[in-house]
C-alpha positions in Angstrom: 0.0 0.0 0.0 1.6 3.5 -0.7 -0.1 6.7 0.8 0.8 10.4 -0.5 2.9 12.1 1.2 1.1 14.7 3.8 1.5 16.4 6.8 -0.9 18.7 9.3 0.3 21.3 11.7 -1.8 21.7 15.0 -1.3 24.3 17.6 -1.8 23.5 21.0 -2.8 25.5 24.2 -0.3 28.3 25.4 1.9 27.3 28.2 1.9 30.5 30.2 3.5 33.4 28.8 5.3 31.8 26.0 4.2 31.4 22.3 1.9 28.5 21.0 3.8 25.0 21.3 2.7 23.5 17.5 2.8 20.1 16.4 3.3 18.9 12.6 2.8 15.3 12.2 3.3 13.5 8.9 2.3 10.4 7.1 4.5 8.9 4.2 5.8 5.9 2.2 9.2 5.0 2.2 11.3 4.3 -1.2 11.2 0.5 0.1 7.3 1.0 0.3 7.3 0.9 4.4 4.7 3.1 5.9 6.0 6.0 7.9 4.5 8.7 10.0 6.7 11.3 12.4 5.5 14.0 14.9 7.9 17.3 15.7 6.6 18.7 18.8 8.0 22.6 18.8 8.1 24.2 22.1 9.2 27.8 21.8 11.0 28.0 25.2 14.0 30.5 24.2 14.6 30.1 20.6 12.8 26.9 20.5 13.2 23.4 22.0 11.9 20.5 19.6 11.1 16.6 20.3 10.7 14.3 17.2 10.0 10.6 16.6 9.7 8.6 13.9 7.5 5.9 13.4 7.1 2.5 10.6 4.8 0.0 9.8 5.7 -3.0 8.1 2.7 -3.9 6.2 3.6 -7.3 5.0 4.1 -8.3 9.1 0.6 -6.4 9.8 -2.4 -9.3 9.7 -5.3 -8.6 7.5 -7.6 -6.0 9.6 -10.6 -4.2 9.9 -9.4 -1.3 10.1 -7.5 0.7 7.3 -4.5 1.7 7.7 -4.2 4.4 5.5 -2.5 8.3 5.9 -5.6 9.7 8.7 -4.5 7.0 11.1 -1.0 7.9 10.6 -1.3 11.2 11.3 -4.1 10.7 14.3 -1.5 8.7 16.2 1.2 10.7 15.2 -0.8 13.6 16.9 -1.9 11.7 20.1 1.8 10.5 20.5 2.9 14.5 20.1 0.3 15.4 22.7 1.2 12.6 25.5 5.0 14.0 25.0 3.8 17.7 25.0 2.6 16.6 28.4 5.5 14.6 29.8 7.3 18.0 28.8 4.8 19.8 31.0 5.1 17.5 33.9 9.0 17.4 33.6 9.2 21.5 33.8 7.4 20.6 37.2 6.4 24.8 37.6 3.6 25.5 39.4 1.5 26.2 36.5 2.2 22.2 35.7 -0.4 21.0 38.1 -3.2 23.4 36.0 -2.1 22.6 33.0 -2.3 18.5 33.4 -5.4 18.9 35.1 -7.7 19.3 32.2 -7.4 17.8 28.4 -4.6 19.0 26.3 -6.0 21.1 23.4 -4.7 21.1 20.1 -6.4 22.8 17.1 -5.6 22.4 13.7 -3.9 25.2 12.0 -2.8 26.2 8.4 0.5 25.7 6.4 1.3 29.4 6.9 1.8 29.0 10.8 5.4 27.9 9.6 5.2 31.5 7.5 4.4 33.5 10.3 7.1 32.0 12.3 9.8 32.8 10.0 8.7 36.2 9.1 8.9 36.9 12.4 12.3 35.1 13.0 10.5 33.1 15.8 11.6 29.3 15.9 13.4 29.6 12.8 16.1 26.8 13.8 13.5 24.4 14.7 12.5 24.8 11.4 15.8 24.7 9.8 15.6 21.1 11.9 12.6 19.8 11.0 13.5 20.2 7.3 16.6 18.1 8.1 15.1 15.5 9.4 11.7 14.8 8.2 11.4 12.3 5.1 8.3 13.9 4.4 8.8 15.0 0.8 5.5 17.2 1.4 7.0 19.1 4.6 10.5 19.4 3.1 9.3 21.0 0.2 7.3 23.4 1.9 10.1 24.2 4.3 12.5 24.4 1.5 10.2 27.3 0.0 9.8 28.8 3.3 13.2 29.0 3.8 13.6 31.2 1.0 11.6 33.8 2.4 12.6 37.1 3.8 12.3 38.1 7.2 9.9 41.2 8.5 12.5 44.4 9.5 10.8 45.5 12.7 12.0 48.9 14.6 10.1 50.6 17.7 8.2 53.7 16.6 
């Protein structure tokens, strides 16, 4: 089974006063024809801390199911992975606010391709980014970081 190559960006809840953590999970087939999906998890703590993982299905191992596997369930478990770490990473900060925060449901949102725009026009996470492009094998996300990368930044002076 091959799948097209495809990824979503999802912003989740604000973790006090910093920007939007976002999550981009993708869903791909490898040249060998394994199924693929990763999860970058962007926490903009300073310039940006990201967590990644990469996951394969062999399909030829998998027993005939009832469910189809196909890119959506790729990219749903790639999400719900993302969000499980996005709380580890909550509980591992161990603030005060950690206790609020893991109290209720993590909330993530789905957001457009030109989150990854704004970013970079602002110069804001720019290195994960630069990172993501480096190590996805998403040929969707690559080539949408690839153009990204390309453009300029705003110029921004106090008035």
């Amino acid at each position: 089974m091959s799948i097209q190559s495809t990824f979503r960006v999802h912003l989740a809840a604000p973790l006090g006063l910093i920007d939007t953590p976002f999550i981009v999970t993708t869903a791909y087939a490898s040249a060998a024809g394994m199924l693929r999906s990763e999860w970058f998890l962007v926490v903009p703590d300073g310039k940006g801390l990201l967590l990644s993982q990469r996951n394969s299905l062999d399909l030829s191992a998998f027993p005939e199911s009832r469910e189809r596997i196909d890119a959506e369930l790729l990219l749903n478990e790639a999400l719900d992975q993302a969000t499980l770490r996005l709380r580890r990473y909550i509980r591992e900060k161990n603030d005060v606010s950690a206790l609020l925060l893991l109290a209720r449901q993590t909330e993530v949102k789905p957001a457009d391709h030109n989150h990854f725009v704004k970013l970079w026009l602002r110069g804001a996470c720019c290195g994960c980014l630069s990172e993501i492009r480096a190590k996805s094998g998403c040929t969707a996300l690559t080539d949408t970081l690839e153009w990204v990368h390309g453009l300029p930044m705003l110029s921004s002076g106090e008035l």
